[in-house]
C-alpha positions, 0 to 999 in steps of 0.5 A: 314669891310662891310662899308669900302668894299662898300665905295671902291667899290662905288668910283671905280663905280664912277671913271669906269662911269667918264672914261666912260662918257669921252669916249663917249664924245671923241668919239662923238667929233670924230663923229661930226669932221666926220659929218662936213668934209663930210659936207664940201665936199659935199658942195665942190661937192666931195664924202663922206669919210667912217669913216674908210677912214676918220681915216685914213687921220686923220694923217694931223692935226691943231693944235687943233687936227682936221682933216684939208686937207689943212695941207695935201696939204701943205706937198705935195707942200713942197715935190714939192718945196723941195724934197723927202728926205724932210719928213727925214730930221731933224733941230734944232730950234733955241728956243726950241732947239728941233730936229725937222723933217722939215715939223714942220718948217715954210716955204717961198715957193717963196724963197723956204726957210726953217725958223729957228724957229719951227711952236709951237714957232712961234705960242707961238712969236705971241700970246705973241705978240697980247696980248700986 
């Protein structure tokens, strides 16, 4: 029984240092995005961002889940362009057929229209597309 004990308690060691190991890596990752937004604005001549600030604004991401200001300025022109109620209000996609809210869907801000196909699916279209 003493060896089945140690074995047990050796694997759950083993399994605690693996999601501690993947913490550290996670939050090294976060760390780093940090680094290189400050960096970017800097070179832009604007002020650094606390990390507290920068967790905060974190809300506008890409795709691959890093910051990216650019998201952010596209909802503001959207609000411009196609109102307030704009954040609200949901659409169906034509491919998924998920209800989706508005701002997860391509726009033509020229024509001031709002596209049938969600942004995922249209990403997913043109993968296929250049694959081939």
């Amino acid at each position: 029984m003493a060896k089945l004990k140690n074995i047990s308690s050796s694997k759950k060691n083993k399994t605690e240092i693996q999601t501690k190991k993947k913490a550290t890596k996670l939050k090294n990752k976060s760390i780093n995005a940090f680094n290189s937004v400050n960096y970017r604005r800097r070179k832009k001549g604007l002020k650094e961002l606390s990390y507290g600030e920068y967790v905060s604004q974190k809300i506008a991401l890409d795709s691959s889940g890093r910051f990216h200001p650019r998201k952010e300025n596209a909802k503001t022109k959207a609000i411009s362009i196609f109102g307030k109620d704009f954040l609200e209000k949901r659409k169906t996609c034509i491919k998924c057929k998920k209800k989706k809210k508005l701002i997860e869907f391509s726009m033509r801000y020229s024509k001031k229209l709002i596209l049938n196909v969600c942004k995922e699916c249209e990403q997913e279209r043109q993968k296929k597309y250049w694959k081939n």
